[in-house]
C-alpha positions in Angstrom: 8.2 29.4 21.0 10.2 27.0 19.0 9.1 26.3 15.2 7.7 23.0 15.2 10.0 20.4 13.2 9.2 19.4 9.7 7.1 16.4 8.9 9.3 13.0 9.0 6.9 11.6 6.2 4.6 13.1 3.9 1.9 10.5 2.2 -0.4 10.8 -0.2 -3.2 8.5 -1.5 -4.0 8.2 -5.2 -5.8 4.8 -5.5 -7.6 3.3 -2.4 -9.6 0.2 -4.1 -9.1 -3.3 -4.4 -9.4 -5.9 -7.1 -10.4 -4.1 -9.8 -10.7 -0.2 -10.5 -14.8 0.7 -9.8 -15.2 4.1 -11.1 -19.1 5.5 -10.8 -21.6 7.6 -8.5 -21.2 5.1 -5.5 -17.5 5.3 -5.1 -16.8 9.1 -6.1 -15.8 9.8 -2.2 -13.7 7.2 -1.7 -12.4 6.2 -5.1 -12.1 3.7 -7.7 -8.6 3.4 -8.3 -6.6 0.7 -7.5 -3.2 0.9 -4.7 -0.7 3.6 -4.8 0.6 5.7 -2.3 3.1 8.1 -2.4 5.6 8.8 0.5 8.1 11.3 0.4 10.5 11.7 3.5 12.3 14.7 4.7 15.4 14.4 2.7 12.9 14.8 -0.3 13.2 11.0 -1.4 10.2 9.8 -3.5 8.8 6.0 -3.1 5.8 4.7 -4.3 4.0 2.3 -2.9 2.1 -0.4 -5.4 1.6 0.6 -9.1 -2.2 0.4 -9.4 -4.2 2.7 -11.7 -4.1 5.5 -8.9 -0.2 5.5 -10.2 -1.5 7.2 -14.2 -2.6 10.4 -12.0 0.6 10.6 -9.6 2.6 10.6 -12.8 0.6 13.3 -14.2 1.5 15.6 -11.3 4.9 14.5 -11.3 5.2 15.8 -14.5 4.5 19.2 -13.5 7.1 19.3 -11.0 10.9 20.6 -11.1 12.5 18.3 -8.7 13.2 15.9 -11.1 13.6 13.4 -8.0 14.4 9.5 -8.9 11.1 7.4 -8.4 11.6 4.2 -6.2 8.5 1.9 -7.2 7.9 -1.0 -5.0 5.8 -3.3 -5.4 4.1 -5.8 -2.5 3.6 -8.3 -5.0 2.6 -8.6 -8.7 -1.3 -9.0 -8.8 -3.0 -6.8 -11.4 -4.7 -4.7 -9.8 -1.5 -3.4 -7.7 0.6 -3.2 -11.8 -2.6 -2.4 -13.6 -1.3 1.6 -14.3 2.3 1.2 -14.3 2.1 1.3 -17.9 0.2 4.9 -18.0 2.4 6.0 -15.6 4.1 9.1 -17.7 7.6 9.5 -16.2 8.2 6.0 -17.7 8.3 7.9 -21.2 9.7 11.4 -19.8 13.1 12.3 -20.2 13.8 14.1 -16.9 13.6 11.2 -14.4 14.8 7.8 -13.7 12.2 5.1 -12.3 13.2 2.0 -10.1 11.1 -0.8 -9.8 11.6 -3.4 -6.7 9.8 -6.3 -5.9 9.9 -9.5 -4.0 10.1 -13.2 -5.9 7.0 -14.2 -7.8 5.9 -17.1 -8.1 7.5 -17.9 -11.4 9.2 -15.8 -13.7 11.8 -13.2 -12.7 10.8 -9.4 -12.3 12.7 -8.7 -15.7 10.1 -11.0 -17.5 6.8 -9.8 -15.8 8.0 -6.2 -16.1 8.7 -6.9 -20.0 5.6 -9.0 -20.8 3.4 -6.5 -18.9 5.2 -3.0 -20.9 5.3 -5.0 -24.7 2.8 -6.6 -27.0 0.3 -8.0 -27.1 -0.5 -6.8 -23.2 0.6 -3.2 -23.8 1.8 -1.2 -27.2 5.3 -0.8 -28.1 5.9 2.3 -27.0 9.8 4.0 -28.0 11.9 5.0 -24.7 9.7 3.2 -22.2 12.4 1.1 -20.8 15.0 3.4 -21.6 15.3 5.0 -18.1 13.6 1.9 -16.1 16.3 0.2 -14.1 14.9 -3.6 -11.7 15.7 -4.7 -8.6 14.9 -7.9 -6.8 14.1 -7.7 -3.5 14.6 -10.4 -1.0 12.8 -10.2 2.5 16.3 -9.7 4.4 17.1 -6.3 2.4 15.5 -2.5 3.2 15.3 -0.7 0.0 17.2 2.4 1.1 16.2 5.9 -0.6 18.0 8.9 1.1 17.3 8.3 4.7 14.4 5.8 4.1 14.4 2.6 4.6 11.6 -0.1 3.3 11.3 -3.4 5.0 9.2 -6.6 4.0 7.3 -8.5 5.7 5.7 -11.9 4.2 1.9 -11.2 4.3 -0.6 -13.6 4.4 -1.8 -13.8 0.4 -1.5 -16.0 -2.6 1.2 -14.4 -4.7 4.2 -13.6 -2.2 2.3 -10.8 -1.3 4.5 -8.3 1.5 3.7 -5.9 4.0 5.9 -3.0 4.5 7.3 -0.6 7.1 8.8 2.8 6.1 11.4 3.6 8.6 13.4 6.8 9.1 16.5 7.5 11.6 13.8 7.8 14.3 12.0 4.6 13.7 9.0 3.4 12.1 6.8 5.7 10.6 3.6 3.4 8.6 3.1 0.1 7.6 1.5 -0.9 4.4 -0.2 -3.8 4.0 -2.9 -3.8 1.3 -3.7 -7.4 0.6 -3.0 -9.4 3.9 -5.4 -12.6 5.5 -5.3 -11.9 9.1 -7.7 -14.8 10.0 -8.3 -13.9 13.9 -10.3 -17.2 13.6 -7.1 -19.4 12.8 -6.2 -20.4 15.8 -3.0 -23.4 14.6 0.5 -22.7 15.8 1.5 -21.3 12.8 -1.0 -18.3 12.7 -0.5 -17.7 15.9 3.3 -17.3 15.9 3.1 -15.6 12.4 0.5 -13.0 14.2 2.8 -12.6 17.0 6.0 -11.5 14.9 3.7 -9.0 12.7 2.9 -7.8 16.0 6.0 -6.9 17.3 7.5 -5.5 13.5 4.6 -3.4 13.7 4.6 -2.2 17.7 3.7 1.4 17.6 3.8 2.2 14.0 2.2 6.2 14.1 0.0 5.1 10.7 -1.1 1.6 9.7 -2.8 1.1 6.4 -4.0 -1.9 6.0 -6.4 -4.5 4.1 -10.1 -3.9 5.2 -11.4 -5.9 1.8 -14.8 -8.1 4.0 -16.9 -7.0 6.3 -16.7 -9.2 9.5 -20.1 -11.5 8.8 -18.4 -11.9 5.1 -15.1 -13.2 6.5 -16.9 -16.8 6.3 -17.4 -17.2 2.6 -13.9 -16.1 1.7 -11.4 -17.9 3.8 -8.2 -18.5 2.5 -8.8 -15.8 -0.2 -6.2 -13.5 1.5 -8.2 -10.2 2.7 -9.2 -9.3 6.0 -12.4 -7.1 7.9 -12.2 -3.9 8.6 -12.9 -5.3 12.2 -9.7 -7.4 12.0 -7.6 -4.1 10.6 -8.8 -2.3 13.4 -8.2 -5.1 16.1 -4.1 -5.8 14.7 -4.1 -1.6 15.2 -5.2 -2.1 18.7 -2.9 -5.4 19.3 0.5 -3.2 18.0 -0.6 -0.1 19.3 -0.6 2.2 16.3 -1.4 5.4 16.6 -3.8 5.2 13.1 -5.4 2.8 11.2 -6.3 3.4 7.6 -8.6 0.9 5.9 -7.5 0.3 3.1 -8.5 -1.9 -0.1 -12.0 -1.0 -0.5 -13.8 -4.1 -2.0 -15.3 -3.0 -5.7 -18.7 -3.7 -4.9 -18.2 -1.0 -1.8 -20.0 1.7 -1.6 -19.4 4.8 0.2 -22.2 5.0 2.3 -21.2 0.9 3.8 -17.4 2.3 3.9 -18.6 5.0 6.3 -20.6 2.2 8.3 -17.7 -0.2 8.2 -15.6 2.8 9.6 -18.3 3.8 12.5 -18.5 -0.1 13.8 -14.4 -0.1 14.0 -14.6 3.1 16.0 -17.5 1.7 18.3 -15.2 -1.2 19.0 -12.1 1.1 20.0 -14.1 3.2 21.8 -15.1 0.0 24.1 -11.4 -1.2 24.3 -10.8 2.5 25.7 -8.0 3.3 23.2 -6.7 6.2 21.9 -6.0 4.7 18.2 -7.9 6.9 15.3 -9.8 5.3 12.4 -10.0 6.5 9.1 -10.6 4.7 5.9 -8.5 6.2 2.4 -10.2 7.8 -0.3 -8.1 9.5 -3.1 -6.1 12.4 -2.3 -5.8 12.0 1.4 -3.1 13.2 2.5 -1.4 13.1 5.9 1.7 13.6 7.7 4.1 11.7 10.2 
């Protein structure tokens, strides 16, 4: 029998939540850290997805490692609770790596300023050597970000702030999407929506993992129109429309708990189970790991 190949992606989870962090005994299986994923592809590159407080613990364990591999942050967009631990994150201060940070435009000053204002006074304390090893890159939507033999698109989500969706490709494809904060609005029905559906459709088709924004509840979906989140029902049914072979909810509201994350997970598998597909429905808690 022939060894099976290695593992195109390897992805870890080390902040699920959205918002705000919500640590406490009604979040402990699911977390209460804000976005951060890491991804590591097979020629050993290391890319981080969103710099949110799960990023303090991912640099703690980084720090016990011997690689000594650049870090390739990148950011979907600048909203606190997706920076919020990029400041605690300790290879910033250590003397062994080098740490990149991309992002999109913002909506006002340049990715040199926000990075500054958010590392310096009176935000964050001086600290000596921070930006010493901290290089910037602006990243327009027509540019991959390309680390070893992976390659980053963006996609323009639907979410105040110039919020993007990713897709982490390899030299077989797409491998997972990532799109934490991202208004799907199956109820918009203008030509717009329906044209800017369409395309995320098609950038998505068959993506193995999808992680995406599962911030409402459908019956909540109402009351927060326009606010740039979708239901876990609308994850699930963008899964099923692009044919994904996963879909992670993702973005856990702060006022979830785990026991209605594990209901929110069992109505999105009743409603594949009716459409007869084969796609799988998890949601992320801290330290999930999986493999593409």
């Amino acid at each position: 029998m022939a060894p099976a190949a290695p593992p195109r992606f390897r992805i870890r989870f080390w902040g699920t939540r959205g918002t705000c962090p919500s640590p406490g005994p009604r979040t402990v299986r699911y977390g209460g850290n804000t976005p951060c994923l890491e991804v590591r592809g097979g020629s050993d590159s290391l890319v981080v997805l969103d710099a949110g407080t799960g990023i303090r613990a991912l640099g703690a364990q980084l720090m016990h490692e011997q690689d000594g591999l650049p870090v390739h942050v990148l950011l979907t967009h600048r909203h606190g609770d997706h920076v919020l631990g990029l400041p605690h994150f300790t290879p910033l201060t250590a003397q062994t790596r080098s740490v990149t940070i991309c992002c999109g435009d913002g909506e006002a000053a340049s990715l040199q300023t926000f990075i500054d204002t958010l590392l310096s006074p009176p935000m964050f304390p001086y600290v000596d050597g921070m930006m010493r090893r901290l290089q910037l890159c602006e990243w327009p939507y027509a540019t991959p970000q390309v680390v070893g033999d992976t390659r980053v698109h963006r996609f323009a989500a639907q979410h105040p702030g110039e919020a993007a969706i990713f897709r982490v490709d390899d030299s077989h494809g797409a491998a997972l999407a990532y799109a934490p904060d991202n208004e799907l609005a199956y109820h918009d029905t203008t030509p717009r929506m329906l044209a800017w559906r369409v395309q995320l459709i098609e950038w998505l088709y068959a993506v193995p993992v999808l992680v995406h924004d599962a911030t409402y509840m459908h019956s909540e979906l109402p009351r927060h129109r326009r606010w740039g989140h979708s239901s876990a029902v609308e994850a699930t049914q963008l899964a099923l429309d692009c044919k994904a072979g996963m879909v992670v909810l993702f973005h856990h509201h702060p006022d979830r708990d785990d026991d209605s994350i594990e209901n929110m997970v069992e109505e999105c598998r009743a409603l594949v189970a009716t459409s007869g597909s084969p796609l799988r429905v998890l949601a992320a808690w801290e330290g999930l790991a999986l493999t593409v």
